[in-house]
C-alpha positions in Angstrom: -8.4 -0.3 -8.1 -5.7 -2.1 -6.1 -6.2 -4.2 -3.2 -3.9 -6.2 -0.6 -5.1 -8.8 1.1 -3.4 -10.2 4.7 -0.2 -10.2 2.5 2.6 -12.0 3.9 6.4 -12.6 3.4 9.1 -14.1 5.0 12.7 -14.6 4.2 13.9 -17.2 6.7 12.9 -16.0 10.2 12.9 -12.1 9.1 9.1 -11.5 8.4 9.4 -8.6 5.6 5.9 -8.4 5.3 3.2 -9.3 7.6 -0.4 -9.5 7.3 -0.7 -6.6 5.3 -3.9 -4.9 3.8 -4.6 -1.7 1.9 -6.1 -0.5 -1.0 -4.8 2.0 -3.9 -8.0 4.0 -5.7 -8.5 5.1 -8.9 -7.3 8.4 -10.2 -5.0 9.2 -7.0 -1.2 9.7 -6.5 -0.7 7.5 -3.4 2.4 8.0 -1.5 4.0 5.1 1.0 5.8 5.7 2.9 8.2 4.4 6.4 11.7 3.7 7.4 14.0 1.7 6.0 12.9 -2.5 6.6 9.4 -1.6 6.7 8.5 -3.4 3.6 7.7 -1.1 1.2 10.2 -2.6 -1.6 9.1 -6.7 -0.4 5.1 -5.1 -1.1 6.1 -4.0 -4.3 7.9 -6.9 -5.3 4.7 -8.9 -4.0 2.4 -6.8 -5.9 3.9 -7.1 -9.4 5.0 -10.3 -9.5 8.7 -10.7 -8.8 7.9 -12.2 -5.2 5.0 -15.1 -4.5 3.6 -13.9 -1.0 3.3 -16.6 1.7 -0.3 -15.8 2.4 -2.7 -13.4 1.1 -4.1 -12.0 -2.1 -3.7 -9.0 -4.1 -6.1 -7.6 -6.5 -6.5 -6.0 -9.6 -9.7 -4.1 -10.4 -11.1 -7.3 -8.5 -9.1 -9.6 -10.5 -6.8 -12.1 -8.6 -3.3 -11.2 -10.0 -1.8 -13.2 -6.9 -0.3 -16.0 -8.8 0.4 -14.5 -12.3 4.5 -13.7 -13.0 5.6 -10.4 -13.7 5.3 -10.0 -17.5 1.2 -11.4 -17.3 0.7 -8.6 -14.5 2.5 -6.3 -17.0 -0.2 -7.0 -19.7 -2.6 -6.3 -17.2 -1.8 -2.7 -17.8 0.3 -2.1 -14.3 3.8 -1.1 -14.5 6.8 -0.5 -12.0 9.8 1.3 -11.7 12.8 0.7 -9.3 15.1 1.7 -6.8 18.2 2.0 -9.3 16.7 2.6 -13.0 16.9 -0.5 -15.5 17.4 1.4 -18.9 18.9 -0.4 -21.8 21.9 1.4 -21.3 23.3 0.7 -25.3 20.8 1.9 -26.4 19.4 5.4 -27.7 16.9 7.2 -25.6 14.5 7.0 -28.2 15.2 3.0 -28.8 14.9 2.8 -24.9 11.2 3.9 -26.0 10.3 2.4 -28.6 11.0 -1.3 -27.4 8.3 -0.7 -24.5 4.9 -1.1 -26.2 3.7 -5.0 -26.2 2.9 -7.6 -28.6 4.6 -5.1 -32.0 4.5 -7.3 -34.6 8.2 -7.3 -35.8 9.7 -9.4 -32.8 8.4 -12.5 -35.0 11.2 -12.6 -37.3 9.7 -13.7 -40.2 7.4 -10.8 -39.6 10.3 -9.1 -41.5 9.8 -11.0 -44.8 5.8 -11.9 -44.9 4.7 -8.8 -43.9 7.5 -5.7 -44.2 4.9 -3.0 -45.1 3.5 -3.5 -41.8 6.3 -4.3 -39.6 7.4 -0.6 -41.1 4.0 0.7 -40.9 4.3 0.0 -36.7 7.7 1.0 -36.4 6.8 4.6 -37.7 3.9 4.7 -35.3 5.4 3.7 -32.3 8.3 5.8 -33.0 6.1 9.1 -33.3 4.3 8.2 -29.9 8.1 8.2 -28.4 8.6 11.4 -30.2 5.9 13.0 -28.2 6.4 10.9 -25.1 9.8 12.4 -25.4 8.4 15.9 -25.8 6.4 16.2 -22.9 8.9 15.0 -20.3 11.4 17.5 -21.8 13.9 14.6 -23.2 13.5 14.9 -27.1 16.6 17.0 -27.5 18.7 13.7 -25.8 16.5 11.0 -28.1 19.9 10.3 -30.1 22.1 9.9 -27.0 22.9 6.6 -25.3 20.4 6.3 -22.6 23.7 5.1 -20.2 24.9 8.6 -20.5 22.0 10.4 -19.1 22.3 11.7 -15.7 20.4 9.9 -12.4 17.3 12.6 -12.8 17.6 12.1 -16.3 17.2 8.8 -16.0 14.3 8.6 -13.5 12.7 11.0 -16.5 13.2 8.3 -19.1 11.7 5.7 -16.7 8.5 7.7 -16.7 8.7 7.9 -20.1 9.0 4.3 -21.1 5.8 4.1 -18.5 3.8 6.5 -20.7 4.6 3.9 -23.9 3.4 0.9 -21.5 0.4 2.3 -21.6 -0.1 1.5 -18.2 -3.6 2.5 -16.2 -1.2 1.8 -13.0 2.1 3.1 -12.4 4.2 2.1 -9.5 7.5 4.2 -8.8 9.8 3.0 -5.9 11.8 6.2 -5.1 11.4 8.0 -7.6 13.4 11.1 -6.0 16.3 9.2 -5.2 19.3 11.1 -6.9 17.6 13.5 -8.6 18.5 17.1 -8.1 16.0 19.2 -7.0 15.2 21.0 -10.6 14.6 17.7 -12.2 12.5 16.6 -9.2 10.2 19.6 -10.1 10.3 18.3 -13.5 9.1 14.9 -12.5 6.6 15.5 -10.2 4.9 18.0 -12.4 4.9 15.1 -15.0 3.4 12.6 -12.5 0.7 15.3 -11.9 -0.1 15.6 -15.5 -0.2 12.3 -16.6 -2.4 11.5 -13.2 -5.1 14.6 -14.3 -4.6 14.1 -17.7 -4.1 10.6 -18.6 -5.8 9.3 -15.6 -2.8 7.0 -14.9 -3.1 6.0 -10.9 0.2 6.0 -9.2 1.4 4.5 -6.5 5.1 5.9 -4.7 6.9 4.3 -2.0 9.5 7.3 -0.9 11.5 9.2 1.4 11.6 12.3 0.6 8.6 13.9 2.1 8.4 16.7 0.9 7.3 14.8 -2.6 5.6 12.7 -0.8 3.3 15.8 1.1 3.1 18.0 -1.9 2.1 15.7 -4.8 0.9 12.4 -3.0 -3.0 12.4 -1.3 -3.9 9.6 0.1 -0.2 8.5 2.3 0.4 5.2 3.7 2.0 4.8 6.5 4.0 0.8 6.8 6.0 0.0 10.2 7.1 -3.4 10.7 5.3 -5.2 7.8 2.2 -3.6 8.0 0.2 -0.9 7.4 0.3 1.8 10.3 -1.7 4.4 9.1 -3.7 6.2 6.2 -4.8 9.9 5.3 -4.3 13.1 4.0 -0.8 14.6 4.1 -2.1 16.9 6.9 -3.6 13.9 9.2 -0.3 12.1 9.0 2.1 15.1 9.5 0.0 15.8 12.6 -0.2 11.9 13.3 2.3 11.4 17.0 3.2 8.0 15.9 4.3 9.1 12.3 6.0 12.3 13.1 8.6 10.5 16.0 9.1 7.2 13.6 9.3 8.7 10.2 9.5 12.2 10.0 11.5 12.7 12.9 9.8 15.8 14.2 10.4 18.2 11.1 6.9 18.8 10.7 6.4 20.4 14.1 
């Protein structure tokens, strides 16, 4: 579904990414993984848009997507999440929601006086979807609250929610675990499970906390130094020497 090409990326004489290649397929929950400066974050950035890579190509169910800027790769039905979550934080949780699907017909202005009925019409649909959205990641009874409010799991919630009303057939989350407290994390990977089985949404997650990583994720890349290391099952790469004294730091033993 996703392919990277010999990818590189350099920021002055620090090469961030270098000669990468790996490939995402359909219908899995792929975990990447690798300390911090390994490039996870630069490959992300390269993949959706928000960085040009020096050399290589990435691809998109064999599409070149290496060029395009980050709302056309949007529209291309991948979205991405980030470090530190980019709610609108003003904003209702249910507004947060309902702003997400593309191309509604009411961001024309005069929309709102040629054709009312149907600006309404949208409005009501798209609102219901959030509804539900907001149902099954357990968020309806906070649609009314300021979306700034929420707490860090919370928020990491609503980010998978605002996914779901993308529409997305690709989802990348960078850290998604990052401070969320371990209820919530149960929460959210359950919800990432569903919508993977259920939806047939492929993810792709760049994190450190392995045990998400080696209890939802299957394939895990491994990146060192700009590149990809390794790939395999959670199992190949807890038993994998190079993995378990670089990353995992023994605990796997």
């Amino acid at each position: 579904m996703l392919e990277v090409k010999e990818v590189s990326k350099s920021f002055g004489g620090l090469m961030a990414v270098f000669e990468c290649s790996l490939e995402v397929k359909e219908g899995t929950i792929t975990g990447l993984i690798g300390p911090n400066g390994a490039g996870k974050t630069t490959l992300f950035n390269l993949i959706t848009g928000h960085l040009k890579p020096d050399d290589g190509q990435v691809l998109f169910r064999g599409e070149d997507i290496t060029a395009l800027p980050p709302h056309k790769i949007f529209k291309k039905k991948i979205y991405r999440t980030f470090q530190i979550t980019r709610e609108f934080p003003q904003m209702t949780v249910l507004e947060n929601l309902m702003v997400m699907p593309d191309g509604q017909v009411g961001e024309k202005v005069w929309n709102t006086w040629i054709k009312p009925g149907v600006v309404a019409q949208q409005e009501k649909e798209i609102r219901e979807k959030a509804l539900e959205v907001l149902e099954f990641v357990e968020l309806a009874r906070l649609k009314d609250e300021y979306a700034g409010s929420l707490s860090g799991g919370q928020k990491k919630l609503l980010e998978l929610a605002r996914s779901m009303m993308a529409d997305p057939e690709m989802v990348l989350l960078d850290e998604p675990a990052a401070g969320v407290n371990r209820t919530l994390l149960a929460k959210l990977m359950d919800n990432i499970r569903k919508l993977c089985e259920e939806k047939g949404i492929t993810f792709f997650i760049v994190e450190h906390d392995m045990d998400l990583v080696m209890n939802l994720c299957n394939p895990v890349i491994v990146m060192s130094e700009g590149r990809k290391l390794t790939e395999g099952t959670p199992e190949e790469v807890k038993s994998d020497e190079r993995v378990l004294e670089a990353y995992l730091g023994g605990q796997y033993r």
